[in-house]
SELUMSE-441704 format. One line per field, with one value per residue: residue in three letters; x, y, z of N, C-alpha, C in turn; residue number from 1. Coordinates in Angstrom, 2 decimals, decimal comma. Last residue first. Layout:
% residues N
code <- c(ALA/...) $
n_X <- c(X/...) $
n_Y <- c(Y/...) $
n_Z <- c(Z/...) $
ca_X <- c(X/...) $
ca_Y <- c(Y/...) $
ca_Z <- c(Z/...) $
c_X <- c(X/...) $
c_Y <- c(Y/...) $
c_Z <- c(Z/...) $
pos <- c(NUM/...) $
% end
This chain:
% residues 157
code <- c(UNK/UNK/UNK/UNK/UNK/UNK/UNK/UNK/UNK/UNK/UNK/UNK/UNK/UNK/UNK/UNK/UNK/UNK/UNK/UNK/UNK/UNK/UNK/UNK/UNK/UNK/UNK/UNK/UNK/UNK/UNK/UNK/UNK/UNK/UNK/UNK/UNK/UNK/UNK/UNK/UNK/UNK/UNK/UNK/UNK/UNK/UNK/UNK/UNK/UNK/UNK/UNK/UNK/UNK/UNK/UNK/UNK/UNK/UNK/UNK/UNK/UNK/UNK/UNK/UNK/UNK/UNK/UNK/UNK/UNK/UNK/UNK/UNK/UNK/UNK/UNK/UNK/UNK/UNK/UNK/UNK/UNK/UNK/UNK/UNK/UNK/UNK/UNK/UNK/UNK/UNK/UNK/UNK/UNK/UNK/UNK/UNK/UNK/UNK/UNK/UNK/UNK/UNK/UNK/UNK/UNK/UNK/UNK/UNK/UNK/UNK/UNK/UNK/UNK/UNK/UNK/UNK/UNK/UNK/UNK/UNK/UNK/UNK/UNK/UNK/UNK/UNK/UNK/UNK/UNK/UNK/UNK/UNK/UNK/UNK/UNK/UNK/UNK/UNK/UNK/UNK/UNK/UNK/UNK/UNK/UNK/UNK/UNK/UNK/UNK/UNK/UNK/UNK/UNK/UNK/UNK/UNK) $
n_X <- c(28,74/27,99/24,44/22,63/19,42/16,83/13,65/11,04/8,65/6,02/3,21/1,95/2,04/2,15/5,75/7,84/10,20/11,66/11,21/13,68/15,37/19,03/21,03/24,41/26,88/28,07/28,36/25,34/24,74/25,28/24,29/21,22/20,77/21,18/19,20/17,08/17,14/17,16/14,49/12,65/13,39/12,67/9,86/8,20/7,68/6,26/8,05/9,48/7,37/7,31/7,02/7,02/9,37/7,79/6,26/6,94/6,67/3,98/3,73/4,14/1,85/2,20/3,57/5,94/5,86/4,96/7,21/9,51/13,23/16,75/19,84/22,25/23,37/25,86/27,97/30,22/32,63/34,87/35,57/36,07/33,75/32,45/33,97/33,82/31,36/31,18/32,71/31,13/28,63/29,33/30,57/28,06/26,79/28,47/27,61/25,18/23,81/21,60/18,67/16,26/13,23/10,77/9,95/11,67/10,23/7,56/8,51/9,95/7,24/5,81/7,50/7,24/4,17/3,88/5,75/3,99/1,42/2,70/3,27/0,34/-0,50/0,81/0,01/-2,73/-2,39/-1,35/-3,78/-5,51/-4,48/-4,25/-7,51/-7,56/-6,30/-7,59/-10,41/-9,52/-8,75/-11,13/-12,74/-11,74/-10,35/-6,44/-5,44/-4,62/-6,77/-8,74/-6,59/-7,60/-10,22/-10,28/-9,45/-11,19/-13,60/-12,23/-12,03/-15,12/-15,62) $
n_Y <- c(5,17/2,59/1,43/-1,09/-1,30/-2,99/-2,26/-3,65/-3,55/-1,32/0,76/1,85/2,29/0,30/-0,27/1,39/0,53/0,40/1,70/1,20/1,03/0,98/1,18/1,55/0,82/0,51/-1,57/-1,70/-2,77/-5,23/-6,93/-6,74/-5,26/-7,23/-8,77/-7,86/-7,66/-10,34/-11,09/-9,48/-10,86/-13,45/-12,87/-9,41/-6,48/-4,59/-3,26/-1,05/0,96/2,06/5,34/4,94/5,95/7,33/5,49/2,76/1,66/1,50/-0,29/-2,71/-4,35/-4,71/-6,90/-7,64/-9,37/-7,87/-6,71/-8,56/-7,53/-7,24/-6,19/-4,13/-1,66/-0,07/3,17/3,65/3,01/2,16/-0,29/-1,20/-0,82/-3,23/-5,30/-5,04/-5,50/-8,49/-9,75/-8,83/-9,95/-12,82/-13,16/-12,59/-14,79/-16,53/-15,74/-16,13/-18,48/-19,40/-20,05/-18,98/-19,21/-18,41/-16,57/-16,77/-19,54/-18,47/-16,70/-18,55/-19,71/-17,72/-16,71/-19,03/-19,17/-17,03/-17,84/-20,05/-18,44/-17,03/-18,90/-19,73/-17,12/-17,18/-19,59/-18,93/-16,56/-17,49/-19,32/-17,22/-15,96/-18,44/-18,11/-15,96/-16,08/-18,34/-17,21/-15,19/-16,87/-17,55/-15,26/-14,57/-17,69/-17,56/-18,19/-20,81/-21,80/-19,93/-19,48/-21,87/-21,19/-18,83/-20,06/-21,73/-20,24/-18,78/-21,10/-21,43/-19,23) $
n_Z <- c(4,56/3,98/3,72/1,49/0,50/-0,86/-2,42/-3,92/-6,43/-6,40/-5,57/-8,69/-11,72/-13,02/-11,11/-10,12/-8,23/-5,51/-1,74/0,01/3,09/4,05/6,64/8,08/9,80/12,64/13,70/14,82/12,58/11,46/13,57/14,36/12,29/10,09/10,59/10,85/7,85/7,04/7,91/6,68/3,65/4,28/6,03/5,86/7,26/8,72/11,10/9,45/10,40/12,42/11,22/7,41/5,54/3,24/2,01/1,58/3,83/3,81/1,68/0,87/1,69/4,30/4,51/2,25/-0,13/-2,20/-2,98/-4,00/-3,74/-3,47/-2,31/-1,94/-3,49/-1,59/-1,32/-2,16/-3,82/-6,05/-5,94/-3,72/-2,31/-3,24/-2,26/0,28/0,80/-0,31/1,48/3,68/3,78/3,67/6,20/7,51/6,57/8,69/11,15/11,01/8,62/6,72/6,25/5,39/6,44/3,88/1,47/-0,83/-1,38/-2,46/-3,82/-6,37/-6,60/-8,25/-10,40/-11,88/-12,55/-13,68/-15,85/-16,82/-17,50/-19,64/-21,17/-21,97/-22,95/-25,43/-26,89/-26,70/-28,70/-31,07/-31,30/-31,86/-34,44/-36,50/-36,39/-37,33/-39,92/-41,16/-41,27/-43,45/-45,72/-45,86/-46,93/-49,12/-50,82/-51,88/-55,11/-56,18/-56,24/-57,76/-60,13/-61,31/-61,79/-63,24/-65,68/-66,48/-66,43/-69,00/-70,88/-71,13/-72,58) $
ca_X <- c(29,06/28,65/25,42/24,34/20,35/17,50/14,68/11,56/9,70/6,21/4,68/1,95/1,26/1,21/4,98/6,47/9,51/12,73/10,75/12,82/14,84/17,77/20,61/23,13/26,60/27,83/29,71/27,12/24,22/25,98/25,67/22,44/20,38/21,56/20,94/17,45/16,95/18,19/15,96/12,91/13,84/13,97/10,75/8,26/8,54/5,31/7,50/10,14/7,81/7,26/7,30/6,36/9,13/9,18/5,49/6,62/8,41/4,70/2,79/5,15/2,86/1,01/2,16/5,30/6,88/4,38/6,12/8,53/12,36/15,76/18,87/22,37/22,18/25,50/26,81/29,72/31,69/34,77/34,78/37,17/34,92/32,12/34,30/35,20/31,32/30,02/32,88/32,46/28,84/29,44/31,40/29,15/26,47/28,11/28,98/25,85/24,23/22,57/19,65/17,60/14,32/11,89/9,31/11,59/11,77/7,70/8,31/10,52/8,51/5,14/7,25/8,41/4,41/3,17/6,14/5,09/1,65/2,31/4,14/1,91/-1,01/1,19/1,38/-2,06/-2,92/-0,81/-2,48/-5,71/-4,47/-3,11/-6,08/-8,20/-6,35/-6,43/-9,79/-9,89/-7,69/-10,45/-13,39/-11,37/-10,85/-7,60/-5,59/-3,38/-5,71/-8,90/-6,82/-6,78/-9,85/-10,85/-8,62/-10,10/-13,51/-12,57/-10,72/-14,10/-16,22) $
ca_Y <- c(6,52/3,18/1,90/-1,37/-0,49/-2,68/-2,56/-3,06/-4,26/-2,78/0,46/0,99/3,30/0,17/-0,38/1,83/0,04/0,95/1,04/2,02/0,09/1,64/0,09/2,17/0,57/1,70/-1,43/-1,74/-1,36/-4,28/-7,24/-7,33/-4,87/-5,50/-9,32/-8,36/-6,31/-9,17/-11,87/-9,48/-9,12/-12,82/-13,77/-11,17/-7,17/-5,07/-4,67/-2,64/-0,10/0,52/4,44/5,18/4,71/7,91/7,04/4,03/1,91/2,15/1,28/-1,80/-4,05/-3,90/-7,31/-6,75/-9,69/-8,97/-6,00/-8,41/-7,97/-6,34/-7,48/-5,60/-2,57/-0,98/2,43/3,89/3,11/3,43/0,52/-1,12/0,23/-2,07/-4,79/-4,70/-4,28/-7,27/-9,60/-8,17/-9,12/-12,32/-13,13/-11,32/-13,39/-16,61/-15,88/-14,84/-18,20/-18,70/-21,15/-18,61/-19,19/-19,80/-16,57/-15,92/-19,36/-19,37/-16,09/-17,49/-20,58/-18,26/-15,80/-19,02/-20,41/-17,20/-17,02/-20,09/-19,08/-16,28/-17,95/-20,61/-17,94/-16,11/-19,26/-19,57/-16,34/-16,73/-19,93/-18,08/-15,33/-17,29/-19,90/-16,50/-15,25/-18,34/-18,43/-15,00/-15,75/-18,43/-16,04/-13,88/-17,05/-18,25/-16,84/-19,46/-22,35/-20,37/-18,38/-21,70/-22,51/-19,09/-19,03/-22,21/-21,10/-18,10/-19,97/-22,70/-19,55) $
ca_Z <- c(4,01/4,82/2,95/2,65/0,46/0,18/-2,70/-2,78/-5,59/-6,72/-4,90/-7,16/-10,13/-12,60/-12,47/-10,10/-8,87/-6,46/-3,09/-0,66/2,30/3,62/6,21/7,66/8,75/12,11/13,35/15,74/13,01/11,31/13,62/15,51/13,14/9,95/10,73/11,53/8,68/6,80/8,16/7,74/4,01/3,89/5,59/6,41/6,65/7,83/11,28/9,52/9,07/12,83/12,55/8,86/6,24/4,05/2,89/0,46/3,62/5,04/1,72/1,39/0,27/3,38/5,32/3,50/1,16/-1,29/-1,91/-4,09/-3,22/-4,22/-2,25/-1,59/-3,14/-2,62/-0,81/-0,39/-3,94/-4,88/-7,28/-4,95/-1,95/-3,76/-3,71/-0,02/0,76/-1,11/-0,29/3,67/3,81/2,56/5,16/7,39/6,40/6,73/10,58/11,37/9,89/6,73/7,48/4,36/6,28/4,37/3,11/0,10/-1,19/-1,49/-3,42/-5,57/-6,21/-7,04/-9,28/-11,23/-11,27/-12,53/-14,63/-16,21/-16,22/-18,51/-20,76/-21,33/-21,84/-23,98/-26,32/-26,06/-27,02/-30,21/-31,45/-31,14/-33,01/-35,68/-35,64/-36,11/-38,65/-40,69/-40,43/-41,79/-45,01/-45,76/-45,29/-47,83/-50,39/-50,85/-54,07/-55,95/-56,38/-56,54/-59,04/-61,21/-61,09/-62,05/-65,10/-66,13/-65,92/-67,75/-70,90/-70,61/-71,32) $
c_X <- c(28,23/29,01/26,15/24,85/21,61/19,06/15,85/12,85/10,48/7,64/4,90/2,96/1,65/0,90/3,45/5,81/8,17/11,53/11,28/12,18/13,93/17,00/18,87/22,71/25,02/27,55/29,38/27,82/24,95/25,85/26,19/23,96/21,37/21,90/21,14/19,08/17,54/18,16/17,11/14,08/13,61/14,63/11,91/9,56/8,40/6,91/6,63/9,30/8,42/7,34/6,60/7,04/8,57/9,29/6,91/6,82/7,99/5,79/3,69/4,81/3,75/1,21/1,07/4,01/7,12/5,02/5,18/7,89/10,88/14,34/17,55/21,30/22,52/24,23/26,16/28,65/30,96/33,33/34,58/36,65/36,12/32,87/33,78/34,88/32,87/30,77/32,13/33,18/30,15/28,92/31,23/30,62/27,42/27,98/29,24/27,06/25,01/22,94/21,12/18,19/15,31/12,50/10,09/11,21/11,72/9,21/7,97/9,78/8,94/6,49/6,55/8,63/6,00/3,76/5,47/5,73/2,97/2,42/4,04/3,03/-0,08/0,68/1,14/-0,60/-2,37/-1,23/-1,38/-4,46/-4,63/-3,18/-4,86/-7,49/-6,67/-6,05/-8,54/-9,86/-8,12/-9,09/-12,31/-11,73/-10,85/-8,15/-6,80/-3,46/-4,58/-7,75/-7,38/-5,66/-8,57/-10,71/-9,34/-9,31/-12,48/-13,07/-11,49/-12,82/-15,37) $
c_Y <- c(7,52/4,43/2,50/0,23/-0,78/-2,51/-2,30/-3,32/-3,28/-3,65/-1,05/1,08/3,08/1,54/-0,43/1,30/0,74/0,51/1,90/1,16/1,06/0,46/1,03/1,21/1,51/1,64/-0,14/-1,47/-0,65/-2,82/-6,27/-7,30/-5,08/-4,60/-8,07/-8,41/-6,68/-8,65/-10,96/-10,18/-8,67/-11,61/-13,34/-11,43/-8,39/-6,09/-5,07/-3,99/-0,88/0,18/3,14/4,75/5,18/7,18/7,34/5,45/3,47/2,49/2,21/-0,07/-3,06/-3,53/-6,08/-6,98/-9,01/-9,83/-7,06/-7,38/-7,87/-7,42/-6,17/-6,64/-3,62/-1,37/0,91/3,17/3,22/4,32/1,62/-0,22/0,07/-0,85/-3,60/-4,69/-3,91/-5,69/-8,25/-7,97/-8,39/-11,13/-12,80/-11,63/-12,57/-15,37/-15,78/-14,65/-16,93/-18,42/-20,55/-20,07/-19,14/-18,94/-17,74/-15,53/-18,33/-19,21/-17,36/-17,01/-19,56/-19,22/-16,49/-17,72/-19,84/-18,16/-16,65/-19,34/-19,98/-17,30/-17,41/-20,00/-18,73/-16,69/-18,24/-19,93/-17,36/-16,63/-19,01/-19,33/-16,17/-16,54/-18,81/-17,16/-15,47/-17,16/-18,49/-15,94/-15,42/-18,03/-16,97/-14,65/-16,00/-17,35/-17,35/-18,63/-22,00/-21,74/-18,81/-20,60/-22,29/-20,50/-19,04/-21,48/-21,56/-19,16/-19,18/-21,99/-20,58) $
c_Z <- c(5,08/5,16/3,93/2,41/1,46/-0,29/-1,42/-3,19/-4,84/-6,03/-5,42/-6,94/-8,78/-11,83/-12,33/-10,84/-8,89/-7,83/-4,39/-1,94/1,32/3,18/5,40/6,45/8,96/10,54/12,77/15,04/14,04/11,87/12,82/15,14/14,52/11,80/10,57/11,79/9,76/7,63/8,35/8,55/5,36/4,13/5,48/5,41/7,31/7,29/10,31/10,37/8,87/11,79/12,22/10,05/7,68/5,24/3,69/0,87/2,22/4,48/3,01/1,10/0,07/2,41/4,55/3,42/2,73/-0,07/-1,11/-2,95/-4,14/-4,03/-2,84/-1,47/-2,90/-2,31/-2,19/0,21/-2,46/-4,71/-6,60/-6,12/-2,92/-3,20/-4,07/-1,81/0,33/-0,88/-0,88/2,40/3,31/2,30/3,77/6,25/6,82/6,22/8,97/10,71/10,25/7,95/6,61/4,93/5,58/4,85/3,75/1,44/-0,35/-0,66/-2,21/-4,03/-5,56/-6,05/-7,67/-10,03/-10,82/-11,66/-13,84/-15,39/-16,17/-17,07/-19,52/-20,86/-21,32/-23,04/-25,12/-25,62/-26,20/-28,62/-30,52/-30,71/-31,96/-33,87/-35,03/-35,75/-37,77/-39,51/-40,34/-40,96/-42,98/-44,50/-45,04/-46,69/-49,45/-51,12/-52,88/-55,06/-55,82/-55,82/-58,14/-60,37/-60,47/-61,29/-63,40/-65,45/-65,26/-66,98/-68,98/-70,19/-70,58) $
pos <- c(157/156/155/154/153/152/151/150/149/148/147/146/145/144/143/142/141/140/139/138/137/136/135/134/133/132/131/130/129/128/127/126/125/124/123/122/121/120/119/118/117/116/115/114/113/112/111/110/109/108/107/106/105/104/103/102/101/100/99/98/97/96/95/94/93/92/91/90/89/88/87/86/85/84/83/82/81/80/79/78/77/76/75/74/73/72/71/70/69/68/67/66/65/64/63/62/61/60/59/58/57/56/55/54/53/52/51/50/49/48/47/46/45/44/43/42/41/40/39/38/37/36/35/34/33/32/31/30/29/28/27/26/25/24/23/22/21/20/19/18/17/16/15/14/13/12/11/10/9/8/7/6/5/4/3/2/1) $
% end
């Protein structure tokens, strides 16, 4: 009797209880969530920055922008290439999440565009559309079903 006693001491020693095992599970999981939770709202907050950024002004000037128009399009003619993406966006950056640009870009779809990607267009507009450049915008993102980031197109061809 003392021999089985001891052996059972000695196994509760070695082998946790099951209810024991399950608290640990729990902590685990609960340990995990919060990590993702911290995760999560970090890139809540670095999607929220960006997207502040995005509605600003740039204060790039005509001149700027075509210089770094010209890097962009002389390298991608080294890679013999016609057309480059040149900027990729949130939807939240159109007034209807870019349901218009979705639909084979309704008449006036370029007026659902704020901030940055209305900047562009703009500059597309006054300084490359003269030189005969072509300027797409499509959504390049389905995650969910939805129209998700946009994406804009330089192309000469």
């Amino acid at each position: 009797m003392a021999i089985q006693q001891s052996v059972r001491d000695d196994t509760s020693a070695v082998l946790p209880t099951a209810k024991d095992l399950l608290k640990q599970l729990a902590q685990a999981e609960a340990d995990n969530a919060a990590s993702e939770a911290k995760k999560q709202a970090k890139m809540d907050a670095e999607r929220k920055a960006l997207i502040d950024r995005l509605t600003r002004p740039s204060g790039v000037s005509d001149e700027e922008a075509l210089k770094r128009v010209t890097l962009i399009v002389q390298r991608a003619v080294k890679n013999r290439l016609a057309e480059v993406e040149v900027f990729r966006f949130p939807n939240i950056l159109c007034t209807d999440r870019g349901r218009a640009i979705n639909n084979s870009l309704e008449p006036g779809w370029e007026q659902t565009l704020t901030g940055l990607p209305k900047e562009m267009y703009d500059f597309w507009d006054r300084q490359l559309r003269p030189r005969g450049y072509k300027l797409r915008f499509e959504v390049v993102d389905f995650s969910r079903g939805v129209p998700g980031d946009i994406g804009i197109t330089l192309r000469w061809a």
